[in-house]
N, C-alpha and C positions, 0 to 999 in steps of 0.2 A: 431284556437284560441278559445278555450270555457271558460266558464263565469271565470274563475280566471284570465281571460285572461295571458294564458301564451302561446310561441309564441317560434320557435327556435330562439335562438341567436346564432350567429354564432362567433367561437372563434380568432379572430384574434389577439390575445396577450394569453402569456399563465397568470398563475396565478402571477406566479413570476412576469413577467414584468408587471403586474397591480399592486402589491405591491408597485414596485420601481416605478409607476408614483407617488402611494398616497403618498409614503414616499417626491418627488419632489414635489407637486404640492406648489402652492405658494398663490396660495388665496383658501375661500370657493366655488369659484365658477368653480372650476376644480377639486377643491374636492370632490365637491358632485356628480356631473359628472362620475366621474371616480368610486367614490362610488358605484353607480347607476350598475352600467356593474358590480362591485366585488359580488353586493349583488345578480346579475340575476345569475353569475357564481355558487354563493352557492346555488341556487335553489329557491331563492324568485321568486313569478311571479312578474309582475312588476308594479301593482299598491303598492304590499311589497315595492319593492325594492326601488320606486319612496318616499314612506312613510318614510322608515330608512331616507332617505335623506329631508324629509320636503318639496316632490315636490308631484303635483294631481297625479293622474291615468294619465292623459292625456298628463301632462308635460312626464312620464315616456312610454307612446307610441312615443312621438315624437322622446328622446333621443333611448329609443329602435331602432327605425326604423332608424337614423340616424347612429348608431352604425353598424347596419347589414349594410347597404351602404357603409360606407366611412370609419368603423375604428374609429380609436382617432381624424384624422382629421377631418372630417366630424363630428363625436361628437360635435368636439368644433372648428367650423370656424374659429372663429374671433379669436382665441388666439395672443396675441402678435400683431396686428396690419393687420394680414392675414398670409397667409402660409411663410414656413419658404423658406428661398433661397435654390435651390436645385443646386446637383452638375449632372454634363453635364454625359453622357456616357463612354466618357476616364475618367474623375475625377473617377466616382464609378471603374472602373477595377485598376486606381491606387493605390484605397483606400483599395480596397480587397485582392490586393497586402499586402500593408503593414501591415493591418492587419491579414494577415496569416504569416508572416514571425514573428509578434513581440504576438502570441497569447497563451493564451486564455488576453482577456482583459474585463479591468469593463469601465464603463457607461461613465461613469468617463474621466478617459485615453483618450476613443473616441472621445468624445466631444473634450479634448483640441489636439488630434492628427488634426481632422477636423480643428479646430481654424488653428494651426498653420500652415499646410501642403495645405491650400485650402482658410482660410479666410473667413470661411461659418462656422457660429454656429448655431446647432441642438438644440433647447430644450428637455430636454428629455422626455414632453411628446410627441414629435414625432418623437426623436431618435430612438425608440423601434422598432417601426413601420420600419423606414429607413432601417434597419439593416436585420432587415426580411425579408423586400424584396429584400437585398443584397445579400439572402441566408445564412446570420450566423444562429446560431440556440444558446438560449439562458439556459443555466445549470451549476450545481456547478462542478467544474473541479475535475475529479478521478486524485487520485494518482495514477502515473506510478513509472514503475522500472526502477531505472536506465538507460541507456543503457549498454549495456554490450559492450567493446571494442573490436574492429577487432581482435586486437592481444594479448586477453586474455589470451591464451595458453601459447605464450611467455614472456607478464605478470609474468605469472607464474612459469612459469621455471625458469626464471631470480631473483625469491625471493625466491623459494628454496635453487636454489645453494646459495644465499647469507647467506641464515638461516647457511646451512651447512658447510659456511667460519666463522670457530670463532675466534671473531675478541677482542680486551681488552674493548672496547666500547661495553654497552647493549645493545644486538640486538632490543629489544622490544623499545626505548627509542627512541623520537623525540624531535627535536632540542628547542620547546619550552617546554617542559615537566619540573619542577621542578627538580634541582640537586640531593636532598636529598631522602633517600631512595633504592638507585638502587644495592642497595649490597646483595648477596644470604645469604638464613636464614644461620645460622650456624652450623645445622643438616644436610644440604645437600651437597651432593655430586651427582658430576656430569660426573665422570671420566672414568665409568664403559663401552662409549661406548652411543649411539644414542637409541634413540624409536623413529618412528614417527609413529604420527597417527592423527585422524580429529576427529573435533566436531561439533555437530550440533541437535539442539532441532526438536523432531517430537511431534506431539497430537494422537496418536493412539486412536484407542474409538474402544469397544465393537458392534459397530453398524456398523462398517467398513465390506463394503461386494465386495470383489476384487477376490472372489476365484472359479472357478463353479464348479458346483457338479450335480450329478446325479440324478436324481427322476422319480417314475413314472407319478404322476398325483398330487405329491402337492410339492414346491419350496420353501415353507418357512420353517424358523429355526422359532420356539419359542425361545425367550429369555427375558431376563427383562430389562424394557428402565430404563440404567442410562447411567449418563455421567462423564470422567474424565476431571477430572477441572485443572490438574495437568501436565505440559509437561513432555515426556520424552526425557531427556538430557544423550545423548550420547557420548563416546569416543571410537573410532575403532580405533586399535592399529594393525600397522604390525607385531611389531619386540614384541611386549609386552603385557600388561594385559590389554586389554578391560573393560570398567566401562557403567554403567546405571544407572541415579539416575530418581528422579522424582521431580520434584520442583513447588510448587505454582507460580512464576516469573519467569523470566530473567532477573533481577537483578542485577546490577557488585557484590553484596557480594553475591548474590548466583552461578553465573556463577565460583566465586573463592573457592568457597566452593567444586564445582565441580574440578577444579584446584587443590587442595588438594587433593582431593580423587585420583587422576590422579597417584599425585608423590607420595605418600603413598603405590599404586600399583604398581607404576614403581620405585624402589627406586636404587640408585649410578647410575643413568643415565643423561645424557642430554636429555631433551624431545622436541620435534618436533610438534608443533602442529597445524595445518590447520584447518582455520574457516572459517568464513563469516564475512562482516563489519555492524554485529550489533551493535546497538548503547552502552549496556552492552559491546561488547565485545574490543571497538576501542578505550573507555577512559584510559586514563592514571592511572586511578585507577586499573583497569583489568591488564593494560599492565604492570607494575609496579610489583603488586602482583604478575604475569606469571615469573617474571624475578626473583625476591627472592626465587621461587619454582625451578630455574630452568629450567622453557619453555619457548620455545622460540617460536614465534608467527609470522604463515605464513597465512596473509591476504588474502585469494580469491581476484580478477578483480571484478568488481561492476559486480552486473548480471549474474554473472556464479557460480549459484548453481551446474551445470554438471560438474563443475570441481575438486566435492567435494564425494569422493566414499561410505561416510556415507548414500548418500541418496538413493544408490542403494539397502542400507542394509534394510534403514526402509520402501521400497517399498515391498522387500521379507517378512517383518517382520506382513507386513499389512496382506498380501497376506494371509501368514501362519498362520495366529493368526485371519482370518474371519469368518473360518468354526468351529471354537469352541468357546460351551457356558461357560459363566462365569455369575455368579450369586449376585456376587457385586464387586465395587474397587477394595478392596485388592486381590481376585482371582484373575482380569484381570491385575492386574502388576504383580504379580505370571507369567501369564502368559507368560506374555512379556517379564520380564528378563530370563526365560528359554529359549525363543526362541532367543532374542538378543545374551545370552551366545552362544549358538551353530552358530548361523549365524556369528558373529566375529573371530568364530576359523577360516576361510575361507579367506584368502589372494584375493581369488580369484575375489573379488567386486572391488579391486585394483589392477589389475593386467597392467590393461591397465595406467592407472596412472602410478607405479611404469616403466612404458617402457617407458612415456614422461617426466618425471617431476626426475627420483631420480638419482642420479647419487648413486649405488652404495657401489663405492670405498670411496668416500667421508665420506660414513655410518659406513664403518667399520674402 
């Protein structure tokens, strides 16, 4: 400890849960308390940190040293009349039970789970602490994907063949969907016989490096750092004319824009089209528009991007398009859709697809 007197403290709540005691506390004098430990956290010593809070030097060794002992308890003994009730041995393993089966959960929830399931209220400046040494561990909850269903496969096969049964009812159309609308433009025809093919947005960049190469004694490419801010949106076509655009969004009016371009290139056909359930692409506005053009719209299984042979294309397309420089934007989408055009001529990214999922006879 030298003359600034600062001293380790030792961190037994992280940032977060000191927050959320200051945000509960309910007088100044747990306020300041708790202040105290927020302001050692940011790097005050602690005759500072005793100061922000309007306490000596000396008040601010005692809660120091109180703090490294016992935590928030010890900080503040006497809260509430003395320590809070605690739950027995079996209690905490049924607590940790239910809270891993009903989780992630806030401050919140816990408390009244405890209330109702045990009859023991925590205050939360000691619930923190409780929890912790429960072994929870305190953080904003990532988003996860989906799960992807066991029998995605089948999923999927079973909403092809349905695409491929046409039926007097719009295939794209759900039961609560608006009436109005669901009639084809009057420019299109659809008679000509089937297309199918996938879509699905990639971010290719200049700066993608998936390919190896050769060298004596130096591995780097020169090139000039930019970046495309712009997805490329694809459509791979078995039976038909492949497209590539480039779109600022994903957007339902630009995902149907892309939609036009589709039947413009596939024209007196019925179109087939396999995607992913983006949030663009599962509204009724998308699905709608798909149906006046003509496509019909075969939704992937939650989670199964692999079941989707576009993305095998924009892996080769990365691959192919790392080892050459471009020198701005428009070059590198130059780029791209030359190499897109030639990789789409090649059935062969779906071949394993078309053995699980097409029937065919159906197609012709």
């Amino acid at each position: 400890m030298g003359n600034d007197r600062r001293k380790e403290i030792k961190n037994h709540l992280t940032e977060d849960e000191i927050d959320e005691l200051l945000k509960n506390a309910e007088d100044t004098h747990h306020l300041r308390r708790i202040g105290f430990v927020k302001n050692l956290y940011k790097g005050d010593t602690i005759p500072e940190a005793a100061n922000r809070e309007g306490r000596s030097a000396s008040t601010g060794d005692r809660w120091a040293k109180a703090w490294n002992e016992g935590g928030i308890e010890e900080l503040m003994p006497s809260f509430g009349g003395g320590r809070p009730p605690k739950l027995d041995e079996g209690e905490q393993q049924v607590l940790l039970e239910l809270l891993r089966e009903g989780q992630p959960w806030k401050s919140q929830e816990i408390q009244q789970l405890i209330k109702e399931e045990f009859d023991v209220e925590y205050h939360p400046v000691y619930l923190g602490e409780f929890l912790r040494n429960l072994g929870l561990s305190y953080a904003k909850p990532r988003p996860k994907r989906p799960k992807r269903p066991d029998n995605a496969e089948e999923i999927l096969e079973d909403r092809v063949e349905d695409a491929l049964d046409e039926k007097e009812e719009p295939h794209n159309k759900r039961e609560k969907d608006d009436e109005e609308g669901w009639t084809l433009d009057e420019n299109i025809r659809t008679d000509g016989g089937t297309v199918v093919g996938f879509l699905d947005a990639s971010h290719p960049q200049p700066y993608d490096n998936s390919h190896h190469v050769w060298y004596v004694d130096n591995p780097h490419i020169e090139r000039p750092l930019f970046e495309i801010d712009t997805a490329a949106v694809g459509f791979y076509a078995l039976n038909g004319e492949s497209i590539l655009d480039f779109h600022p969004s994903q957007k339902k009016e630009k995902i149907c824009a892309t939609f036009e371009q589709i039947r413009e290139q596939n024209p007196g056909k019925r179109i087939l089209l396999v995607l992913d359930n983006f949030s663009s692409h599962i509204c009724e506005f998308t699905r709608k528009r798909a149906h006046q053009l003509g496509i019909d719209l075969v939704f992937l299984p939650v989670g199964s991007p692999d079941l989707n042979p576009i993305e095998q294309v924009w892996k080769s397309l990365k691959r192919a398009a790392s080892p050459i420089v471009t020198w701005d934007g428009d070059e590198f989408r130059s780029v791209v859709r030359d190499i897109y055009q030639k990789l789409t001529r090649r059935i062969s990214f779906a071949g394993k697809w078309i053995s699980d999922f097409l029937n065919l006879q159906k197609l012709s």
